[in-house]
ZATIZA-522715 format. One record per residue (C-alpha): residue number from 1; residue in three letters; x, y, z. Coordinates in steps of 0.02 Angstrom, whole numbers, plus 32768, in hexadecimal, padded with zeros to 4 digits. Example, Ala and Ser with C-alpha at 12.3 -4.5 7.8 and 13.67 -1.06 7.14 Angstrom:
# residues 2
<rec kolmi="1" lumti="ALA" xx="8267" yy="7F1F" zz="8186"/>
<rec kolmi="2" lumti="SER" xx="82AC" yy="7FCB" zz="8165"/>
END
This chain:
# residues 306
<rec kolmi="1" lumti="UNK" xx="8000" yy="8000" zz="8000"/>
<rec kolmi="2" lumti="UNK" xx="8040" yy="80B1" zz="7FCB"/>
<rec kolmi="3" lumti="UNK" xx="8074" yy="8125" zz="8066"/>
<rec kolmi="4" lumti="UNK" xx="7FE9" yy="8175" zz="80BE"/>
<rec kolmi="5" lumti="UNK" xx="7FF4" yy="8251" zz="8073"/>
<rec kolmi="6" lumti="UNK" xx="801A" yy="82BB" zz="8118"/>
<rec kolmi="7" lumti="UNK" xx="7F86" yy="833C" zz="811D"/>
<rec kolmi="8" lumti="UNK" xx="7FB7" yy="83DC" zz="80D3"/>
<rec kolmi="9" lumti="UNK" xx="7FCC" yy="8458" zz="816B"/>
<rec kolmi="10" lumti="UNK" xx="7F95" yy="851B" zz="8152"/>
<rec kolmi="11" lumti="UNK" xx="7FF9" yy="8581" zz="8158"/>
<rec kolmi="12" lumti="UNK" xx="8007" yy="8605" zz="81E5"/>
<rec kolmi="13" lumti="UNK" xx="7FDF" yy="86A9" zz="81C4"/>
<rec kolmi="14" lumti="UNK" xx="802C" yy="8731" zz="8214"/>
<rec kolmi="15" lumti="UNK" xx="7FB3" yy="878B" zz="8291"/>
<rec kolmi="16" lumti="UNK" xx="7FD6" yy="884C" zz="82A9"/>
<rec kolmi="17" lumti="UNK" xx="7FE6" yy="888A" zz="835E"/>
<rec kolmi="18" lumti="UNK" xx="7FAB" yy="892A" zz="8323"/>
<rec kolmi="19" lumti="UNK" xx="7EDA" yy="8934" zz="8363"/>
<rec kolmi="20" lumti="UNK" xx="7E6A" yy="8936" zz="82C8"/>
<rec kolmi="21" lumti="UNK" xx="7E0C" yy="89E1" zz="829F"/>
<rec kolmi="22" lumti="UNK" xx="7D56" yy="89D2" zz="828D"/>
<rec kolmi="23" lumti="UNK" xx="7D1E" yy="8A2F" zz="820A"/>
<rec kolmi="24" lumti="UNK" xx="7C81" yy="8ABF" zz="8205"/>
<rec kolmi="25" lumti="UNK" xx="7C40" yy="8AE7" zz="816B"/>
<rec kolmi="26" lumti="UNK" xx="7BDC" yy="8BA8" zz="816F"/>
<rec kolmi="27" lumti="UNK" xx="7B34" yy="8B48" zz="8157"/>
<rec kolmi="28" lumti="UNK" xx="7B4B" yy="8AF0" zz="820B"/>
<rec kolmi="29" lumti="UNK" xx="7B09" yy="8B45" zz="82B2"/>
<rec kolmi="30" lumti="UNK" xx="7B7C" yy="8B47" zz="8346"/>
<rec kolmi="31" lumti="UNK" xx="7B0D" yy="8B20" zz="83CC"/>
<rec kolmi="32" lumti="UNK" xx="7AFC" yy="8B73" zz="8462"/>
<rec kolmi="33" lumti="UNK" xx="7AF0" yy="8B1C" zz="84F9"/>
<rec kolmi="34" lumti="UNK" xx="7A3D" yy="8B1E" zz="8553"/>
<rec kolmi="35" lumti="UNK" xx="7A91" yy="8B65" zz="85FA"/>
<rec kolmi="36" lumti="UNK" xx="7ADF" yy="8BF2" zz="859E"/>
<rec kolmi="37" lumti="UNK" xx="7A2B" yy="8C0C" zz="8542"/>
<rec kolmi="38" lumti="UNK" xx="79D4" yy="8C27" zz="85FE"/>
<rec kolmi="39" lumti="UNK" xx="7A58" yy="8C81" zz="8638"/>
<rec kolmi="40" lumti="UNK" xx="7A6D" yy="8D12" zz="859F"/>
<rec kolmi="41" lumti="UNK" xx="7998" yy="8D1D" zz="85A8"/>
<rec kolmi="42" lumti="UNK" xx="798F" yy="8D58" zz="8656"/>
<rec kolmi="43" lumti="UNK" xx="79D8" yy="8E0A" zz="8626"/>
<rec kolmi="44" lumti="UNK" xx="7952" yy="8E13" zz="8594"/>
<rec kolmi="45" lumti="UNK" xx="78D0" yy="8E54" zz="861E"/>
<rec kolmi="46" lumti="UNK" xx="784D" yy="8EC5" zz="858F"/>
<rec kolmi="47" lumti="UNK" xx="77F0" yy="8F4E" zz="85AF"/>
<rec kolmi="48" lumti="UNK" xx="7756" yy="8EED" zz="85DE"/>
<rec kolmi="49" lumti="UNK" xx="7722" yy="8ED7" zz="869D"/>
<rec kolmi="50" lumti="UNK" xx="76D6" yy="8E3B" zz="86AF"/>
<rec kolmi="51" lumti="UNK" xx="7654" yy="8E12" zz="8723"/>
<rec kolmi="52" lumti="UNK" xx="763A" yy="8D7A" zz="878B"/>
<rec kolmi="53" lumti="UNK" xx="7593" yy="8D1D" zz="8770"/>
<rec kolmi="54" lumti="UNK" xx="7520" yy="8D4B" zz="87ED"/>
<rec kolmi="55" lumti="UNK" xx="7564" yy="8DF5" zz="87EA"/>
<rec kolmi="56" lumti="UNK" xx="750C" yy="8DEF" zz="872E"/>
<rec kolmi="57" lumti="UNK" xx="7471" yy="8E42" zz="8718"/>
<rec kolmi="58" lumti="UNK" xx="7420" yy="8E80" zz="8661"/>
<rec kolmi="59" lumti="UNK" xx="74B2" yy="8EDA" zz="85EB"/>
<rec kolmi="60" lumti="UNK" xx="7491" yy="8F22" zz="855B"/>
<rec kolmi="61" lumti="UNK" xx="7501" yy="8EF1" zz="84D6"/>
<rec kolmi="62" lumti="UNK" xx="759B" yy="8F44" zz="848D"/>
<rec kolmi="63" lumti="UNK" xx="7546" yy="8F61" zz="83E2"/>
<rec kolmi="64" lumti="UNK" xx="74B1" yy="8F25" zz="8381"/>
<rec kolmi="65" lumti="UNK" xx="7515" yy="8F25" zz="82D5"/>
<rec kolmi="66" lumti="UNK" xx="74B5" yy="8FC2" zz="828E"/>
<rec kolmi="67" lumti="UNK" xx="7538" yy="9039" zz="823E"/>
<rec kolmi="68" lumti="UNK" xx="74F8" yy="90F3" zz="8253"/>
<rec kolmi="69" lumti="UNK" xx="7520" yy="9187" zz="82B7"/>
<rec kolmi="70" lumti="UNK" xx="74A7" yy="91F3" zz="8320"/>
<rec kolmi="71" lumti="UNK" xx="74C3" yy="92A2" zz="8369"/>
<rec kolmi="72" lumti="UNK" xx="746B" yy="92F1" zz="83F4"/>
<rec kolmi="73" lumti="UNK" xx="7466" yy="93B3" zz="8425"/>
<rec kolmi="74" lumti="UNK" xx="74A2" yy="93DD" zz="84D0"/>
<rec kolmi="75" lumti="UNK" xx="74A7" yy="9489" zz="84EB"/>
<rec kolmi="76" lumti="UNK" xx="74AF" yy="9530" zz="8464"/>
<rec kolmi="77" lumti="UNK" xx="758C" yy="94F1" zz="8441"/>
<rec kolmi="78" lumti="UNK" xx="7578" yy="9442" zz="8458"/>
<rec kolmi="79" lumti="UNK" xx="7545" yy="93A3" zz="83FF"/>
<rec kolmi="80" lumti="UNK" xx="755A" yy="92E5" zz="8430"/>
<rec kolmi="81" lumti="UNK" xx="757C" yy="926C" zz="83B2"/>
<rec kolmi="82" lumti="UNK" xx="7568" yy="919A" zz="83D2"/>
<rec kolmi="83" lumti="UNK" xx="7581" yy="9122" zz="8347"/>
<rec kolmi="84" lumti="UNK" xx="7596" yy="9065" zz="830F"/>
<rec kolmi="85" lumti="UNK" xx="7608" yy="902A" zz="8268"/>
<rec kolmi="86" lumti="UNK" xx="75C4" yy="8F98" zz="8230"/>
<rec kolmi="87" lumti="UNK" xx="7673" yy="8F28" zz="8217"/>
<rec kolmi="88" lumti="UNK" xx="760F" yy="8F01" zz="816D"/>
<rec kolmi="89" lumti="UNK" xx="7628" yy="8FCB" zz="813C"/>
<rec kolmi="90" lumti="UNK" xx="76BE" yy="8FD1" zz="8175"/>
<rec kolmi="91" lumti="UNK" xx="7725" yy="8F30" zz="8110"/>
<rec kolmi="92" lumti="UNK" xx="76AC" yy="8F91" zz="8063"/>
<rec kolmi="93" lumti="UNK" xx="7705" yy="9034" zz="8087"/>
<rec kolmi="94" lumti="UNK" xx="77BA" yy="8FE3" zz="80A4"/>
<rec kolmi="95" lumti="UNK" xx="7792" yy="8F79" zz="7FEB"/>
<rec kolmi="96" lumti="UNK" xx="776C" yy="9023" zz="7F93"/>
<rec kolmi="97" lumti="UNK" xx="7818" yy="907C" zz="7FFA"/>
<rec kolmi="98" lumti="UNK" xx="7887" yy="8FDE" zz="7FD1"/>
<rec kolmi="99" lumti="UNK" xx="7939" yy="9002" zz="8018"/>
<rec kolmi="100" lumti="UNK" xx="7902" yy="90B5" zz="8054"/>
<rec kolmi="101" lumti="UNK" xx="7897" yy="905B" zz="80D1"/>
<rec kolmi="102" lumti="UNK" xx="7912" yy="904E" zz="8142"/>
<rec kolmi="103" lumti="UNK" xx="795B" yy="9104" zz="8149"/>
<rec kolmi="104" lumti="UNK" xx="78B9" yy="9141" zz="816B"/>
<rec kolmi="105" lumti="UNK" xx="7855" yy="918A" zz="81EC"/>
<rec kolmi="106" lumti="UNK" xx="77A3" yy="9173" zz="8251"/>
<rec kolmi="107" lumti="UNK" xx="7769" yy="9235" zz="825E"/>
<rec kolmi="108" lumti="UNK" xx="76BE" yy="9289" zz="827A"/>
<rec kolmi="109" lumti="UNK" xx="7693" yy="930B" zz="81F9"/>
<rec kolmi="110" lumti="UNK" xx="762A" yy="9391" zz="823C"/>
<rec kolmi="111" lumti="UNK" xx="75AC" yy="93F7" zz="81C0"/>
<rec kolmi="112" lumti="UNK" xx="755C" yy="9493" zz="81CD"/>
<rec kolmi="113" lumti="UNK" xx="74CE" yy="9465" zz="817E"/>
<rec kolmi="114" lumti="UNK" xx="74AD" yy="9513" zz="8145"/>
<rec kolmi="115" lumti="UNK" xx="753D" yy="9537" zz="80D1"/>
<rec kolmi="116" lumti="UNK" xx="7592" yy="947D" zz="80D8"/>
<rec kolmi="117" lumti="UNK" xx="7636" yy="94D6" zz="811D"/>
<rec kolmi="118" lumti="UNK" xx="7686" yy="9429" zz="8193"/>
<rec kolmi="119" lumti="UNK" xx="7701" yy="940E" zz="8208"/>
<rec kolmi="120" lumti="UNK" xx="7764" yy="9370" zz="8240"/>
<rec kolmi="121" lumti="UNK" xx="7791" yy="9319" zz="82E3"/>
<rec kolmi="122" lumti="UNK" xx="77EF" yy="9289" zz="82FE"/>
<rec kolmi="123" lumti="UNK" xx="77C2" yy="9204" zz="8351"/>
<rec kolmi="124" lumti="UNK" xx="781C" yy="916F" zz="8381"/>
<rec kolmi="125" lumti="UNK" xx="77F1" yy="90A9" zz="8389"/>
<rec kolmi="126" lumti="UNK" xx="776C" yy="9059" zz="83F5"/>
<rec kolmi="127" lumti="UNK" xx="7718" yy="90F2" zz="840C"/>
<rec kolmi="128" lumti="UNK" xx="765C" yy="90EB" zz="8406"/>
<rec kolmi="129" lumti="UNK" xx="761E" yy="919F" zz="8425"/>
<rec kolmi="130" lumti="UNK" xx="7666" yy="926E" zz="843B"/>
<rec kolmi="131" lumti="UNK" xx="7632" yy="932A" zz="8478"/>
<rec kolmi="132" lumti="UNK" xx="764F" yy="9389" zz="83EF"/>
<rec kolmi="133" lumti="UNK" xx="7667" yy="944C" zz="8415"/>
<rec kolmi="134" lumti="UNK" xx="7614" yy="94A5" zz="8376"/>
<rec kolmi="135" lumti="UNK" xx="760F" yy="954F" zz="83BE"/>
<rec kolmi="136" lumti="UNK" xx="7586" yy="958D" zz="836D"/>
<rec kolmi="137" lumti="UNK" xx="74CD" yy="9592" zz="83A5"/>
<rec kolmi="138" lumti="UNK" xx="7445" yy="9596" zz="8348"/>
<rec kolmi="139" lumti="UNK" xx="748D" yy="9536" zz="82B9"/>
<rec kolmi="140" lumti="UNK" xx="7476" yy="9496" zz="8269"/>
<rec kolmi="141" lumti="UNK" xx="74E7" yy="940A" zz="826A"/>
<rec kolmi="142" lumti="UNK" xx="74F7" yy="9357" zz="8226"/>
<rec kolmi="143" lumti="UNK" xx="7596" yy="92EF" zz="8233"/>
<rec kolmi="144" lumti="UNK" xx="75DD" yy="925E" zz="81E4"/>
<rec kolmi="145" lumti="UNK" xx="7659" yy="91E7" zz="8207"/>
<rec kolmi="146" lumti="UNK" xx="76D2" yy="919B" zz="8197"/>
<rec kolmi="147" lumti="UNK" xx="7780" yy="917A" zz="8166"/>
<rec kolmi="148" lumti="UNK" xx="77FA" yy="91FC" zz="812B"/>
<rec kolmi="149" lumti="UNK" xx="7897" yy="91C4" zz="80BF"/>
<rec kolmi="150" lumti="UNK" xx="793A" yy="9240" zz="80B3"/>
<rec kolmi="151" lumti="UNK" xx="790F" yy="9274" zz="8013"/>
<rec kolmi="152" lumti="UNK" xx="7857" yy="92CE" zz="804B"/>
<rec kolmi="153" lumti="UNK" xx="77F8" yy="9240" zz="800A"/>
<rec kolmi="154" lumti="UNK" xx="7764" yy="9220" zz="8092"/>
<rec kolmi="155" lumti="UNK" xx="76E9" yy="9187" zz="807D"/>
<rec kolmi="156" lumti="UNK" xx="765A" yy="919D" zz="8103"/>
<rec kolmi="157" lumti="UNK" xx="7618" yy="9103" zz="814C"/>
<rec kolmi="158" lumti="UNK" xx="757D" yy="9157" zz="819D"/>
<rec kolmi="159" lumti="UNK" xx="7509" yy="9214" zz="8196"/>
<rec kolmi="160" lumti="UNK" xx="74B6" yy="9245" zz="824B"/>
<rec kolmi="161" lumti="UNK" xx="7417" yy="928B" zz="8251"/>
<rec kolmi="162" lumti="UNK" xx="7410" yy="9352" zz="824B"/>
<rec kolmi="163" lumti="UNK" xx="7407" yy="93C1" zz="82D8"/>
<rec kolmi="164" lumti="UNK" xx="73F8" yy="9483" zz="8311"/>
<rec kolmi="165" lumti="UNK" xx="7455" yy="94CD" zz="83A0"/>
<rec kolmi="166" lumti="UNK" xx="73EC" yy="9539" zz="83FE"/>
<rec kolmi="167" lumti="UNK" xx="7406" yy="95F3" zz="8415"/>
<rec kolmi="168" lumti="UNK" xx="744D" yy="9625" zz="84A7"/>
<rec kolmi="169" lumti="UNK" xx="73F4" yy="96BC" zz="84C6"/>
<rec kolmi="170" lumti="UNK" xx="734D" yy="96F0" zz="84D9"/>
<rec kolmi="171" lumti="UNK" xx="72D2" yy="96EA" zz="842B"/>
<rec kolmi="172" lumti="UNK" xx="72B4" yy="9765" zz="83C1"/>
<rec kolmi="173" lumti="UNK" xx="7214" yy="973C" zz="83AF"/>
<rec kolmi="174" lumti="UNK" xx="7194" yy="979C" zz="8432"/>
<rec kolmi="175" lumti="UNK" xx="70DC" yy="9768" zz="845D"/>
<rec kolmi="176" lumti="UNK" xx="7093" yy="97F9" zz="84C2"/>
<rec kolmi="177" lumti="UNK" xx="7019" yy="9796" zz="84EC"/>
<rec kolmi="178" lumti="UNK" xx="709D" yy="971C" zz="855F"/>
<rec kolmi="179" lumti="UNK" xx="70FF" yy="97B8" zz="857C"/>
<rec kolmi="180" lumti="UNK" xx="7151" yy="9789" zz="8620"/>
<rec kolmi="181" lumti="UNK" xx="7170" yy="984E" zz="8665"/>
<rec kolmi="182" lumti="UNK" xx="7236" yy="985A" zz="86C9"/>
<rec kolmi="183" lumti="UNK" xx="7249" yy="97A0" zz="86AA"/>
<rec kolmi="184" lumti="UNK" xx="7316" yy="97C0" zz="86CE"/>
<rec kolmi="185" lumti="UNK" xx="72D0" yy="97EA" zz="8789"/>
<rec kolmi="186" lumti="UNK" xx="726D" yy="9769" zz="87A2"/>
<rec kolmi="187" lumti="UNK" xx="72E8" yy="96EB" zz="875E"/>
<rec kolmi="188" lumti="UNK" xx="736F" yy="9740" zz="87D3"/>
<rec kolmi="189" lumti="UNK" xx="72EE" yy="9732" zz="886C"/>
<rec kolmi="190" lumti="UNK" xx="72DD" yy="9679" zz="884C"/>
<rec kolmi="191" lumti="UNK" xx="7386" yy="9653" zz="884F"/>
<rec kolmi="192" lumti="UNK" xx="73C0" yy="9652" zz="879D"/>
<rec kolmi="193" lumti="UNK" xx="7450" yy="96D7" zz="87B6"/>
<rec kolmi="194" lumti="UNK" xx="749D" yy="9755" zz="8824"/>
<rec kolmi="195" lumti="UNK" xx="745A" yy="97E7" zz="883A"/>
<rec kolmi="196" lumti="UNK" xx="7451" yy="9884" zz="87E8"/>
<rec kolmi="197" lumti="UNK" xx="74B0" yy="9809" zz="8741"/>
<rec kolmi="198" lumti="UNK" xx="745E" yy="985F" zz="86AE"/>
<rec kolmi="199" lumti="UNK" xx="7432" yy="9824" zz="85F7"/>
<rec kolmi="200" lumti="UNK" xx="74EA" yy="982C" zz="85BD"/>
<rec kolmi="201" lumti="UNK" xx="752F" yy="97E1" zz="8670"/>
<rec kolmi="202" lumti="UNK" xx="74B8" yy="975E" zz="864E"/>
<rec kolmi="203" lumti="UNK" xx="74EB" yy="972D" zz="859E"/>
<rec kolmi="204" lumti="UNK" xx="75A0" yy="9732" zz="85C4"/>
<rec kolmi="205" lumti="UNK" xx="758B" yy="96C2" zz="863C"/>
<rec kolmi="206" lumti="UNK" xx="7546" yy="964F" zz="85E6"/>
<rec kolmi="207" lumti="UNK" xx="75A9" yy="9653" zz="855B"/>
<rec kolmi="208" lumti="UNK" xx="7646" yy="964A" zz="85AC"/>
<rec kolmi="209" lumti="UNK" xx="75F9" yy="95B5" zz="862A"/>
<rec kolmi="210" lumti="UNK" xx="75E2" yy="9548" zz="8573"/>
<rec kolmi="211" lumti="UNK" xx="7678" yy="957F" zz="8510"/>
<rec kolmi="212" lumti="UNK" xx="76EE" yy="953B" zz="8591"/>
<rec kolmi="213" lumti="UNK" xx="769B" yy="9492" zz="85B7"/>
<rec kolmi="214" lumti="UNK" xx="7728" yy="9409" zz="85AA"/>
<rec kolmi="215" lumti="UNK" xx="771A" yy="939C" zz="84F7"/>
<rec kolmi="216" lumti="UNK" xx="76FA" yy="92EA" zz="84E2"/>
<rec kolmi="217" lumti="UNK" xx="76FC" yy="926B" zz="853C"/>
<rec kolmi="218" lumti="UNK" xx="76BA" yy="92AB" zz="85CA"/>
<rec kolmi="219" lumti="UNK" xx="766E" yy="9355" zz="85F0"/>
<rec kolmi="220" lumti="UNK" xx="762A" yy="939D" zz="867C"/>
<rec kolmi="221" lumti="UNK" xx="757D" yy="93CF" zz="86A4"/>
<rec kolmi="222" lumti="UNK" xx="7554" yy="9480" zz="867A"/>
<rec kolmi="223" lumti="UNK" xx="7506" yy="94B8" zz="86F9"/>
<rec kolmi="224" lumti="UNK" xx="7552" yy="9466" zz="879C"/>
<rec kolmi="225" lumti="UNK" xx="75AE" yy="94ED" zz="87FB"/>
<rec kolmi="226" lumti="UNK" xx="765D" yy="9501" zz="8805"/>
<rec kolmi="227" lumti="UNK" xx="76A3" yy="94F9" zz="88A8"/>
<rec kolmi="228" lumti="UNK" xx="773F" yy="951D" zz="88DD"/>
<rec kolmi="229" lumti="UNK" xx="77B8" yy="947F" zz="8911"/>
<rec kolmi="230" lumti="UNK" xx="77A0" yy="945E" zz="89D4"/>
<rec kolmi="231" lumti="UNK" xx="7829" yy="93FE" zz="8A2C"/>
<rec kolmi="232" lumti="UNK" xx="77EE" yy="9355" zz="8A2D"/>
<rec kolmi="233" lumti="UNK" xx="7800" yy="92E1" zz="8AD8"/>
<rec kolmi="234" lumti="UNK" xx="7881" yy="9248" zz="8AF1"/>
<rec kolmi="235" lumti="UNK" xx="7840" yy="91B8" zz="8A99"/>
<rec kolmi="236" lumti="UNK" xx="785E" yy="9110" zz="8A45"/>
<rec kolmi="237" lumti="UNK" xx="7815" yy="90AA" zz="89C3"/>
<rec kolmi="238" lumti="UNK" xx="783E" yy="8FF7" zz="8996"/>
<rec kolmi="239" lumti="UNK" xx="77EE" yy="8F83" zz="8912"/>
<rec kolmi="240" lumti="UNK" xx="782C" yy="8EBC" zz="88D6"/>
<rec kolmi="241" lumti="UNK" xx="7826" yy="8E95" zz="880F"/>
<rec kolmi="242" lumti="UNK" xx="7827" yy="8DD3" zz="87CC"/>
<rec kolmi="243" lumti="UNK" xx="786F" yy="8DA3" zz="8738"/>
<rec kolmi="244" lumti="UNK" xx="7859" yy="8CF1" zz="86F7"/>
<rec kolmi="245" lumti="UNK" xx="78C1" yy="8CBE" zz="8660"/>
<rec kolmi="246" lumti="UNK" xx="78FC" yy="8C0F" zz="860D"/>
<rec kolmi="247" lumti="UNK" xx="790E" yy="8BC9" zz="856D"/>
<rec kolmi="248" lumti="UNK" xx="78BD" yy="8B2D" zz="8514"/>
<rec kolmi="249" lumti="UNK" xx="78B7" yy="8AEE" zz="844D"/>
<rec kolmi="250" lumti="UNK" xx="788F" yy="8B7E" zz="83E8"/>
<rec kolmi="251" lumti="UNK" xx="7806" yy="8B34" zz="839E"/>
<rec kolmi="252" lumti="UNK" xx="77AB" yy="8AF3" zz="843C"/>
<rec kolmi="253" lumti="UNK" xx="7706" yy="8B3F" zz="8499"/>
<rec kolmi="254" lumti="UNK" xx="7720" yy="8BA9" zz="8528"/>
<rec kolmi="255" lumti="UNK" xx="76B1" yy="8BC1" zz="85A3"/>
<rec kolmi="256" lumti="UNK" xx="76C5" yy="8C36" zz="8657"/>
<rec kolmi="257" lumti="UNK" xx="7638" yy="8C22" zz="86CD"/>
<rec kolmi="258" lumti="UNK" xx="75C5" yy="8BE8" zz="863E"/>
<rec kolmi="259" lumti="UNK" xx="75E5" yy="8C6F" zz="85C6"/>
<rec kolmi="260" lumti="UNK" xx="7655" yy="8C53" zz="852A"/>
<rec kolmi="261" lumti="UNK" xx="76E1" yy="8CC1" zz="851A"/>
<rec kolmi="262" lumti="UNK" xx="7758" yy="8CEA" zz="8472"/>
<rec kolmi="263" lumti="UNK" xx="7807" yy="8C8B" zz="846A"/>
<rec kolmi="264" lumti="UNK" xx="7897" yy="8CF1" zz="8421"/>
<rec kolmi="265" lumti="UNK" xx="78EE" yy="8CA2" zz="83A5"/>
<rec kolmi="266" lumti="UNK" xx="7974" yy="8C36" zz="8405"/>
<rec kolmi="267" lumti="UNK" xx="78D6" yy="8BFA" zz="8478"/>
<rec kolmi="268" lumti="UNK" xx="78EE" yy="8C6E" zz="8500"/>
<rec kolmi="269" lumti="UNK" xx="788B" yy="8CD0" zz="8558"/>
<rec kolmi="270" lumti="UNK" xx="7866" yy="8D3F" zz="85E7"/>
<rec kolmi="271" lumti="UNK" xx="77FA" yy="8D7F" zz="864A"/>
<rec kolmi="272" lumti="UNK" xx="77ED" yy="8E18" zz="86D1"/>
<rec kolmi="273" lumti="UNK" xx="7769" yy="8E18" zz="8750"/>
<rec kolmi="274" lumti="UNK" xx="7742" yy="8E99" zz="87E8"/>
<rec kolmi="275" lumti="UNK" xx="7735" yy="8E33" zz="887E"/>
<rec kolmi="276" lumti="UNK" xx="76C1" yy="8E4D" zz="8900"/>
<rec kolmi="277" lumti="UNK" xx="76CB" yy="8E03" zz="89AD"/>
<rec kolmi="278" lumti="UNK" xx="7697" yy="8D49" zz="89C5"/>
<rec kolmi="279" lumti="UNK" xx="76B9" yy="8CB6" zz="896A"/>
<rec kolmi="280" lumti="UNK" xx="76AF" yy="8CB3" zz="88B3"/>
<rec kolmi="281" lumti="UNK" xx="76B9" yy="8BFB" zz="8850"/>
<rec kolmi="282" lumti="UNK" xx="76F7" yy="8C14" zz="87A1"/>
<rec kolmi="283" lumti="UNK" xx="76CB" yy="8B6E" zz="8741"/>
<rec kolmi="284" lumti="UNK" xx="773B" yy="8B6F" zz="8695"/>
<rec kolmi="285" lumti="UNK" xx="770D" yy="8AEF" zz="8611"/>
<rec kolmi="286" lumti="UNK" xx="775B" yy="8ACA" zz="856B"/>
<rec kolmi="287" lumti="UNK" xx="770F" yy="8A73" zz="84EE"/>
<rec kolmi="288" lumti="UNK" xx="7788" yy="8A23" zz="8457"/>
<rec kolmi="289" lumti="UNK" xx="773D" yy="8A5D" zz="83A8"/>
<rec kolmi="290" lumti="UNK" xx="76F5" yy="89AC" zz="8381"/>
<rec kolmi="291" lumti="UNK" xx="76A2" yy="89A0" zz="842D"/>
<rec kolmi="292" lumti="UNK" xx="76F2" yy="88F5" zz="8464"/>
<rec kolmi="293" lumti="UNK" xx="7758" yy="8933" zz="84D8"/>
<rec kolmi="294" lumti="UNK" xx="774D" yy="89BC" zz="855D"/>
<rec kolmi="295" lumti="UNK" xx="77A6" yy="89F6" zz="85FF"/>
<rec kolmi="296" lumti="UNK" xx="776D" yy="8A6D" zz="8693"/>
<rec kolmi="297" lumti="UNK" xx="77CF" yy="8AD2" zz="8705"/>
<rec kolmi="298" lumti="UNK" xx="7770" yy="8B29" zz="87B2"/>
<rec kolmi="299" lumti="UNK" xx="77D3" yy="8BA9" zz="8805"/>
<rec kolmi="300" lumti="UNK" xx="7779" yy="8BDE" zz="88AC"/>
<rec kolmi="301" lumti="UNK" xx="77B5" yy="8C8E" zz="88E4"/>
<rec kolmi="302" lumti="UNK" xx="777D" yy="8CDA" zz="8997"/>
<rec kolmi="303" lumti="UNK" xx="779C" yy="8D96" zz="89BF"/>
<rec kolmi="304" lumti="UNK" xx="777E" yy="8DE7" zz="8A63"/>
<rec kolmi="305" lumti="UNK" xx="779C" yy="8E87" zz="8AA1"/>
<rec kolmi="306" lumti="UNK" xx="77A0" yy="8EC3" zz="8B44"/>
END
């Protein structure tokens, strides 16, 4: 019988010591670890104060998707504006801008409706509503609101209604048979002003009370009194803020206390509540987007102050 063929033995290869690179190609995601998600959410407060559940009574909502503008007259140099944009109006008006969309600005163009002479202001994001000081009574006024590109092109994305200041003086217009006789002395005598103020006194007054209100946003009422600043008595204040943050599949259902809340895009999200004394059980659920699978977190919190 012929010799038995010793089995061919591999060869060794020669095995770098060097450790092997894995490779990334700019398609793949470098994942973030879901600690470092939690953590990085919890400084993401938002404007919004939440409330706690049965601190909830009726709220109205934040908008009822109309887009329109409405103005309001408040005295004979001051109008109010409120408005809604419909998100709708507003993705129509960046199509027709195209790239100057994004240089331009949300302003309120205010009309005087009798010879269409305008004026601009400003205003900036998130904003839903602004005193406007015309300055002139007995006018009419309409405003729009729209978006204003560098060049001076201006698309408007909603008209208000039209309204007249009133005059802020007395009419011109005299019914003897109302004909109130000394009516500056009787108003004095009740009240209205100091006396011996006449006609003129009056109307400066007045005029210079509503010419220097304070603009938007707030202003103060016209006719509480000023008083002059009175040193105020030791005192302290203290309140306690929650905020509640974590971070789950970006596509899961979210749920805080019962009431579904919006996931950024990495999956967190958080919350700020005011917290009142006694104990408050926050029940968190998440939900994964085909429903099989879901997980719930229920942090109790107790605050008392004495």
């Amino acid at each position: 019988m012929p010799p038995k063929k010793k089995a061919a033995v591999p060869k060794k290869r020669a095995v770098s010591r060097r450790p092997r690179r894995k490779k990334i190609t700019a398609t793949q995601d470098v994942i973030q670890p879901a600690e470092e998600k939690i953590e990085e959410a919890k400084f993401y407060t938002g404007p919004v104060m939440q409330k706690f559940e049965e601190a909830r009574g009726f709220e109205f909502p934040g908008g009822y998707g109309d887009n329109r503008i409405t103005i309001m007259v408040r005295d004979p140099y001051w109008i109010y504006a409120y408005w809604e944009l419909n998100p709708g109006k507003v993705d129509q008006i960046r199509r027709d801008l195209r790239e100057k969309f994004d240089q331009a600005k949300l302003i309120l163009r205010i009309y005087d409706a009798g010879n269409w002479s305008f004026f601009d202001i400003g205003i900036g994001g998130g904003v839903s509503n602004w005193y406007i000081n015309v300055g002139r009574p007995n006018t009419p006024f309409c405003v729009d609101i729209g978006f204003l590109t560098p060049d001076g092109t201006f698309i408007a994305a909603a008209r208000s209604n039209l309204v007249t200041t009133p005059r802020d003086r007395m009419s011109d217009v005299i019914d003897e048979e109302w004909m109130i006789p000394d009516w500056e002395r009787m108003y004095g005598l009740s009240g209205g002003f100091g006396v011996g103020k006449g006609s003129l006194e009056i109307r400066e007054m007045i005029e210079k009370r509503m010419l220097h209100q304070v603009t938007s946003p707030g202003v103060s009422s016209l006719f509480s009194p000023t008083r002059s600043a009175q040193p105020r008595p030791f005192w302290l204040a203290a309140n306690c803020e929650l905020i509640v943050y974590g971070a789950t599949e970006p596509t899961a259902s979210v749920t805080v206390q019962g009431h579904p809340i919006k996931l950024r895009e990495d999956g967190s999200f958080s919350l700020r509540f005011s917290l009142p004394d006694g104990r408050q059980t926050i029940p968190i659920e998440a939900v994964r987007e085909d429903g099989a699978e879901k997980r719930q977190v229920t942090p109790i919190v107790e605050r008392r102050t004495e």
